[in-house]
CHARMM internal coordinates of N, CA and C (Angstrom, degrees):
IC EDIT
DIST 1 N 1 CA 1.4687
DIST 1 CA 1 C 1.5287
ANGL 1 N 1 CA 1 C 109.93
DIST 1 C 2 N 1.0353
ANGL 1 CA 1 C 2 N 121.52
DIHE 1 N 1 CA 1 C 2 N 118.90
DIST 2 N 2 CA 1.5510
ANGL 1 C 2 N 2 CA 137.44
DIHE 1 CA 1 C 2 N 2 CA 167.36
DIST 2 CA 2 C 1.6981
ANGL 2 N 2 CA 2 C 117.84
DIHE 1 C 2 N 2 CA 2 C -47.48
DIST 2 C 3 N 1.0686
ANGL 2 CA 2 C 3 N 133.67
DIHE 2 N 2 CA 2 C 3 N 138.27
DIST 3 N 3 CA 1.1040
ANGL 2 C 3 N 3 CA 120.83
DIHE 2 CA 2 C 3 N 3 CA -169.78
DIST 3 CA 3 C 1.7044
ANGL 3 N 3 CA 3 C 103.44
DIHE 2 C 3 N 3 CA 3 C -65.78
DIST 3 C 4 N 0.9257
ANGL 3 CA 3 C 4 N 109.02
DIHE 3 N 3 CA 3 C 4 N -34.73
DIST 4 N 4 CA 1.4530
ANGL 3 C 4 N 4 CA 122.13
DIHE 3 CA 3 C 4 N 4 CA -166.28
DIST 4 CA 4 C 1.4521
ANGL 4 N 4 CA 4 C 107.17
DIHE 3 C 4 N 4 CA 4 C -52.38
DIST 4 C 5 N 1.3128
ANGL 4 CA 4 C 5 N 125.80
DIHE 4 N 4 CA 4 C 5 N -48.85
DIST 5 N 5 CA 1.0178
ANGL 4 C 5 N 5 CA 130.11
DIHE 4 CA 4 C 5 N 5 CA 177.90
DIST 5 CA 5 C 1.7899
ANGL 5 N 5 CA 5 C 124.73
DIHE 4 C 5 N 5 CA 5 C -77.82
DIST 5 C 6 N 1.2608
ANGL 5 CA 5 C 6 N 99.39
DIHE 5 N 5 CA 5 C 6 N -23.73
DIST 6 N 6 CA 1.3814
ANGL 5 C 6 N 6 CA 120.37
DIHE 5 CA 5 C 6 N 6 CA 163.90
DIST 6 CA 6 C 1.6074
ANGL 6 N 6 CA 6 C 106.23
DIHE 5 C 6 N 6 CA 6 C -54.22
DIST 6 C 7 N 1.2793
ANGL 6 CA 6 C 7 N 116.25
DIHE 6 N 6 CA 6 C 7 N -60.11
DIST 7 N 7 CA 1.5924
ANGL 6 C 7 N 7 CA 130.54
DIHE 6 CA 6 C 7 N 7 CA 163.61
DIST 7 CA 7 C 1.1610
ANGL 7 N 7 CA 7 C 106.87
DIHE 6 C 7 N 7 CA 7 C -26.55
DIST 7 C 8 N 1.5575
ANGL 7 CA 7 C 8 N 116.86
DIHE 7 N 7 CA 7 C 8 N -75.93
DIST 8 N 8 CA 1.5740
ANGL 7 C 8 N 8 CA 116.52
DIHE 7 CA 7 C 8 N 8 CA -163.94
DIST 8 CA 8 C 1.6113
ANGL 8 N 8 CA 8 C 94.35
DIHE 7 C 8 N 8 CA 8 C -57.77
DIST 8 C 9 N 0.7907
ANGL 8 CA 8 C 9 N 121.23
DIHE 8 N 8 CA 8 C 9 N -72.99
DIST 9 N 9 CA 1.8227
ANGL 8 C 9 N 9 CA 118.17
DIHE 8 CA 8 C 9 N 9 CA -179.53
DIST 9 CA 9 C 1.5705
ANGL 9 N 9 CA 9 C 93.71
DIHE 8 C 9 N 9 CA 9 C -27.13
DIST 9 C 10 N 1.1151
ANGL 9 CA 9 C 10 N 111.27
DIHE 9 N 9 CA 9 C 10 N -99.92
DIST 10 N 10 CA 1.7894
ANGL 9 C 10 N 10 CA 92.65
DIHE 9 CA 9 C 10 N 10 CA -159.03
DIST 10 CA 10 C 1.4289
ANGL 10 N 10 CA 10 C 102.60
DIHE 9 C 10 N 10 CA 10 C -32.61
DIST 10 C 11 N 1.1159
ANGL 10 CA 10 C 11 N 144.97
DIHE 10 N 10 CA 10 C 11 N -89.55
DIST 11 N 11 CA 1.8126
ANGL 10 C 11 N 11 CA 152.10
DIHE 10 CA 10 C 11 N 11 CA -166.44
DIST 11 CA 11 C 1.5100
ANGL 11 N 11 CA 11 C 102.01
DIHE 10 C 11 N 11 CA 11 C -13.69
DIST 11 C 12 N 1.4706
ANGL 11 CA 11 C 12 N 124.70
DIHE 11 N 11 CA 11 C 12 N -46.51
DIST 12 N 12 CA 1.6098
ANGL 11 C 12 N 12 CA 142.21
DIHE 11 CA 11 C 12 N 12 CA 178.66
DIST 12 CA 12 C 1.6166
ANGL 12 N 12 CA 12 C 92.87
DIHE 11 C 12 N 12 CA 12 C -58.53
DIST 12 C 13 N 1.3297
ANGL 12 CA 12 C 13 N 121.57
DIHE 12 N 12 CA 12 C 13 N -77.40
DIST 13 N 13 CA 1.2733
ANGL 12 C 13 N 13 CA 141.89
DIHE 12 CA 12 C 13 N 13 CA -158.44
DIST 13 CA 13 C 1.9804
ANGL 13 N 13 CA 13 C 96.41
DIHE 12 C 13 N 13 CA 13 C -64.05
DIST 13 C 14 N 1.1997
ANGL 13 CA 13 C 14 N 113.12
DIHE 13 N 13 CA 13 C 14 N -40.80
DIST 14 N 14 CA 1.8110
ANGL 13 C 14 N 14 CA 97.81
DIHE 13 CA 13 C 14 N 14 CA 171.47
DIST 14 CA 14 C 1.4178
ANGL 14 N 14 CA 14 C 119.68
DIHE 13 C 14 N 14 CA 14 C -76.59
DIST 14 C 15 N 1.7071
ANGL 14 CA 14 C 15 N 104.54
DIHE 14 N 14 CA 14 C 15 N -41.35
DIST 15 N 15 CA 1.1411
ANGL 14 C 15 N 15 CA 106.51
DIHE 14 CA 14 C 15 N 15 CA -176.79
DIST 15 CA 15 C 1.9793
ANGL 15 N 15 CA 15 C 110.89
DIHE 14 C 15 N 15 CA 15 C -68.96
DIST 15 C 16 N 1.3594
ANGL 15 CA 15 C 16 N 136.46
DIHE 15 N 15 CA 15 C 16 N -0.90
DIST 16 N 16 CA 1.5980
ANGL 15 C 16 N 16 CA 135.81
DIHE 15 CA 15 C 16 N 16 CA 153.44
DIST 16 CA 16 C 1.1658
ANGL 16 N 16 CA 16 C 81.95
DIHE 15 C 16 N 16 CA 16 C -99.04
DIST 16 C 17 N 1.2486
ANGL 16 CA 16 C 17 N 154.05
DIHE 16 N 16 CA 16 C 17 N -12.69
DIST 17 N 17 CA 2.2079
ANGL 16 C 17 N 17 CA 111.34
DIHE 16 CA 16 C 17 N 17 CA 165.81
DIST 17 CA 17 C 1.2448
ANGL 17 N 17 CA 17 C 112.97
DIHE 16 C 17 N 17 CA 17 C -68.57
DIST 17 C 18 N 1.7944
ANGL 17 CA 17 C 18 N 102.92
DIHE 17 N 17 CA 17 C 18 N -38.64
DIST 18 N 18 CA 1.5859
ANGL 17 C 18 N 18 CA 107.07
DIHE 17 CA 17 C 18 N 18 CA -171.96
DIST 18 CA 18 C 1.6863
ANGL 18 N 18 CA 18 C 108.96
DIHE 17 C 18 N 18 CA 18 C -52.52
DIST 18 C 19 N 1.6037
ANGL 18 CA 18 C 19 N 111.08
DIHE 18 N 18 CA 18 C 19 N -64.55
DIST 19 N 19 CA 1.0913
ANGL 18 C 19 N 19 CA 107.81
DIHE 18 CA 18 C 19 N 19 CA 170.39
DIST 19 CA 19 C 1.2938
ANGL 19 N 19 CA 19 C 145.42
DIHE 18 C 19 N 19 CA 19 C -45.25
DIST 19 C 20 N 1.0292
ANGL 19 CA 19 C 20 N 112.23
DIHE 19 N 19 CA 19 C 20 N -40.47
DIST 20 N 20 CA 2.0676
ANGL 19 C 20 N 20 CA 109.30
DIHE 19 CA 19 C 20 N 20 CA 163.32
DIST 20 CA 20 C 1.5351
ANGL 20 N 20 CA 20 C 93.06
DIHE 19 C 20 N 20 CA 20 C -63.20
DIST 20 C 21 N 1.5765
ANGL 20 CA 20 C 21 N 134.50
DIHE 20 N 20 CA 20 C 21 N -46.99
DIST 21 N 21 CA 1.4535
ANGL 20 C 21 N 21 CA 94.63
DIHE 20 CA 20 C 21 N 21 CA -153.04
DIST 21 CA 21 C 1.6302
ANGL 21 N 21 CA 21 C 95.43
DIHE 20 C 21 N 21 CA 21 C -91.70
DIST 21 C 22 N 1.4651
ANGL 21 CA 21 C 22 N 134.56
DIHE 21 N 21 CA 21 C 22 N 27.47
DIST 22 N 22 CA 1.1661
ANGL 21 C 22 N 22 CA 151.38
DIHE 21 CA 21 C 22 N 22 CA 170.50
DIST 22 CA 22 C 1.9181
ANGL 22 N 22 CA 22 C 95.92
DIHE 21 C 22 N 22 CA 22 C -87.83
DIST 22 C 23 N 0.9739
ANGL 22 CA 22 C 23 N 96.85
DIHE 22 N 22 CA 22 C 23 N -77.45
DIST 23 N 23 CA 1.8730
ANGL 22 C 23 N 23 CA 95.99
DIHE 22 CA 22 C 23 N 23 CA 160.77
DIST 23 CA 23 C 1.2004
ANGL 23 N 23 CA 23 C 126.53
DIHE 22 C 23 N 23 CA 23 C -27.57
DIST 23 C 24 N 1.3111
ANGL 23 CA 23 C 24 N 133.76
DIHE 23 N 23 CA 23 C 24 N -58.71
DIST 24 N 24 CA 1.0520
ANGL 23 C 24 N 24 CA 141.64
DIHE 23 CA 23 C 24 N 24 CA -158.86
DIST 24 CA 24 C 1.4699
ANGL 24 N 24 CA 24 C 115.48
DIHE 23 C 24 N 24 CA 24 C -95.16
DIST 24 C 25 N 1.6687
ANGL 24 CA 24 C 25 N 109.03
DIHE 24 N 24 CA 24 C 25 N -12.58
DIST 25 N 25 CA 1.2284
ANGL 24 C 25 N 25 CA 111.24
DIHE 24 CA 24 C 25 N 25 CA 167.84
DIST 25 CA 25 C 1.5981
ANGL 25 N 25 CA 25 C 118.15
DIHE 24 C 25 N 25 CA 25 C -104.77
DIST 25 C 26 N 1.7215
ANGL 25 CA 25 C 26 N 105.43
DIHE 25 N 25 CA 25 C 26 N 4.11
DIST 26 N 26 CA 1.5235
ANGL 25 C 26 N 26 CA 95.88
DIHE 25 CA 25 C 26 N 26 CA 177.71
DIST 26 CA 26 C 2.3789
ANGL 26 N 26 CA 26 C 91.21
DIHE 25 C 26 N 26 CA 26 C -103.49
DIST 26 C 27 N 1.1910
ANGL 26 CA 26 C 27 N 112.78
DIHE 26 N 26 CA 26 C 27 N 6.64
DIST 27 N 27 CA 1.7311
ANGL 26 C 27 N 27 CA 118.71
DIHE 26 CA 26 C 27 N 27 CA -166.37
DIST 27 CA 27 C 1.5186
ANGL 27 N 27 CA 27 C 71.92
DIHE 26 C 27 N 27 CA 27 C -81.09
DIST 27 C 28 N 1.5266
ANGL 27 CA 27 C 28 N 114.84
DIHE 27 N 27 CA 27 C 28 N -58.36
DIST 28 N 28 CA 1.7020
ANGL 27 C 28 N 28 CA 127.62
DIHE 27 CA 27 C 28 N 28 CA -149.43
DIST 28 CA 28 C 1.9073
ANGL 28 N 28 CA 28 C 76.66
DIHE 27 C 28 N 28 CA 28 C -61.85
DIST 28 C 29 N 1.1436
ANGL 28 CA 28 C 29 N 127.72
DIHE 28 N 28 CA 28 C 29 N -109.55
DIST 29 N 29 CA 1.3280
ANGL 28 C 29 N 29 CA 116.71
DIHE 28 CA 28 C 29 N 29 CA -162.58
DIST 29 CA 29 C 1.4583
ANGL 29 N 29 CA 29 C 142.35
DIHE 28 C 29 N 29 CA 29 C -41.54
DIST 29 C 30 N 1.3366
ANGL 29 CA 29 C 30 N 97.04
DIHE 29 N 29 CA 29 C 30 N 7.39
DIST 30 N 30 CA 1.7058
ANGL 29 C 30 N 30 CA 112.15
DIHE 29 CA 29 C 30 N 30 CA 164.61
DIST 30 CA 30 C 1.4498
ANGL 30 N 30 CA 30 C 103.12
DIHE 29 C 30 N 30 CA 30 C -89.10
DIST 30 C 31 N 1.6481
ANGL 30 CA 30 C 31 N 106.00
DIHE 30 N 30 CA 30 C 31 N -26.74
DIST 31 N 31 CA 1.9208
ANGL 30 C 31 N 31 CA 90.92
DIHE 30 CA 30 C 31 N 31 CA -170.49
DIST 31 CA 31 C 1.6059
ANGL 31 N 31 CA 31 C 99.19
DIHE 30 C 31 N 31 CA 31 C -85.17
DIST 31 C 32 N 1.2734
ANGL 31 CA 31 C 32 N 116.30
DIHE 31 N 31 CA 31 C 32 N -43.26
DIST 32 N 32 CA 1.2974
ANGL 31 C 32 N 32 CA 112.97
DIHE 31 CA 31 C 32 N 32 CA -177.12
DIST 32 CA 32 C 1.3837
ANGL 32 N 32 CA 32 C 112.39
DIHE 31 C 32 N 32 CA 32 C -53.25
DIST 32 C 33 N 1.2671
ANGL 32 CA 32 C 33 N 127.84
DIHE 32 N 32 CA 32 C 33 N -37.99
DIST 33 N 33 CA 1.5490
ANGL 32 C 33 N 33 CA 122.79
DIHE 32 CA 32 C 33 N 33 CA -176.29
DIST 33 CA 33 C 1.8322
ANGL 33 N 33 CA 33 C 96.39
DIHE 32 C 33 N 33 CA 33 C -71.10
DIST 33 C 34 N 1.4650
ANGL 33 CA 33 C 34 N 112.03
DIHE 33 N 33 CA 33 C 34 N -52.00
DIST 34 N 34 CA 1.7037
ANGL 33 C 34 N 34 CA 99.82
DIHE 33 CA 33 C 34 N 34 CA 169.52
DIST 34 CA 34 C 1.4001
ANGL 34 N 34 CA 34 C 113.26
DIHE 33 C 34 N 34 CA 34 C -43.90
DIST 34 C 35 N 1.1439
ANGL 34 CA 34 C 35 N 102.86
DIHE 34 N 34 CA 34 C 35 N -38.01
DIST 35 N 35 CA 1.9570
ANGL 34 C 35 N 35 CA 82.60
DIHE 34 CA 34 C 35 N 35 CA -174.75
DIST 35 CA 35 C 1.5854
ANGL 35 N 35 CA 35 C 126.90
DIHE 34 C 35 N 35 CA 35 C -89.49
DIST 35 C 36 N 1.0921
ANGL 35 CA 35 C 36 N 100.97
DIHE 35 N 35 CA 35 C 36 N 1.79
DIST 36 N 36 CA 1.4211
ANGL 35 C 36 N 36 CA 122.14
DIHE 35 CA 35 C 36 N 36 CA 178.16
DIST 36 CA 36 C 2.0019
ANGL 36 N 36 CA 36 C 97.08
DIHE 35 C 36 N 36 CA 36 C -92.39
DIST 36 C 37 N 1.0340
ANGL 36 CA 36 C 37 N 111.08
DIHE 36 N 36 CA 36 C 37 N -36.85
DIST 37 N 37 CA 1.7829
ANGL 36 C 37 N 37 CA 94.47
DIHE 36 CA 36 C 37 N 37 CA -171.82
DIST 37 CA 37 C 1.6124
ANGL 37 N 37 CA 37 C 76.59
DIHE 36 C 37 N 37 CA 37 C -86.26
DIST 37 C 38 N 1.2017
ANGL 37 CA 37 C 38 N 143.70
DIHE 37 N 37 CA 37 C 38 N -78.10
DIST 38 N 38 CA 1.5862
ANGL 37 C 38 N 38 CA 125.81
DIHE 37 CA 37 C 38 N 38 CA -177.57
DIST 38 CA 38 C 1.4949
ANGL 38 N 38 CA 38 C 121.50
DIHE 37 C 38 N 38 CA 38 C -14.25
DIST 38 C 39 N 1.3820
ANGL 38 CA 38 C 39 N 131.22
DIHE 38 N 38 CA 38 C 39 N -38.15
DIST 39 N 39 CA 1.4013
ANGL 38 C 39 N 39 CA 127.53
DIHE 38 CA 38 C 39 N 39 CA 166.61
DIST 39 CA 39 C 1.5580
ANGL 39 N 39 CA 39 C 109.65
DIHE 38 C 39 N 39 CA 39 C -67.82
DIST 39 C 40 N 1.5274
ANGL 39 CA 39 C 40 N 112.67
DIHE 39 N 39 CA 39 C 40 N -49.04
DIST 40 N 40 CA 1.2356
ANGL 39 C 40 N 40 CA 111.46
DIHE 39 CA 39 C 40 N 40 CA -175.77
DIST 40 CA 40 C 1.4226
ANGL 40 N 40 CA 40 C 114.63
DIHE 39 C 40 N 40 CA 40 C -66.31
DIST 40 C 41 N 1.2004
ANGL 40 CA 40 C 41 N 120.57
DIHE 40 N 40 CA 40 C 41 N -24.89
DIST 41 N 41 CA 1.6547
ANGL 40 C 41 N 41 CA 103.73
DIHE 40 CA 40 C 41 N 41 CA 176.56
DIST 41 CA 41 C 1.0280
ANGL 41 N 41 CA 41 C 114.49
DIHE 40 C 41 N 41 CA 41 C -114.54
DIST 41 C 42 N 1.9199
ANGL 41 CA 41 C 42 N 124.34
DIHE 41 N 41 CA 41 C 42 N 21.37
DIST 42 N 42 CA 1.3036
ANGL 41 C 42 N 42 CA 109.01
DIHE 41 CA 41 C 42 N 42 CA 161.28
DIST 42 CA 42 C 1.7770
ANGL 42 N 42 CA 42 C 95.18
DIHE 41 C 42 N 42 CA 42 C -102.50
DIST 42 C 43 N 1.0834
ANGL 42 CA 42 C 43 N 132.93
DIHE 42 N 42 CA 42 C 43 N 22.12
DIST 43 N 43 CA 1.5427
ANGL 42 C 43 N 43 CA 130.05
DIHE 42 CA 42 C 43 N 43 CA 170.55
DIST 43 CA 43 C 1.1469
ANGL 43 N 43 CA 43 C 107.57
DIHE 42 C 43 N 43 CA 43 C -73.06
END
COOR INIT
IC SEED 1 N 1 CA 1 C
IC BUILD
């Protein structure tokens, strides 16, 4: 295996880590904004 191609493999393999934890940090700020209109309209 060529390094080169070794490259694209890792670059593949960061660029899907980035994305789930790209996911998981827009789930995390969808709940927090849910729980924020939940405070506001149980006041």
């Amino acid at each position: 295996m060529s390094s080169k191609s070794l490259l694209g493999i890792r670059l593949k393999f960061t660029e899907k880590k980035y994305n789930q934890l790209h996911e998981a940090y827009e789930d995390l700020a969808l709940a927090e904004d849910l729980e924020e209109t939940q405070n506001i309209m149980n006041r």
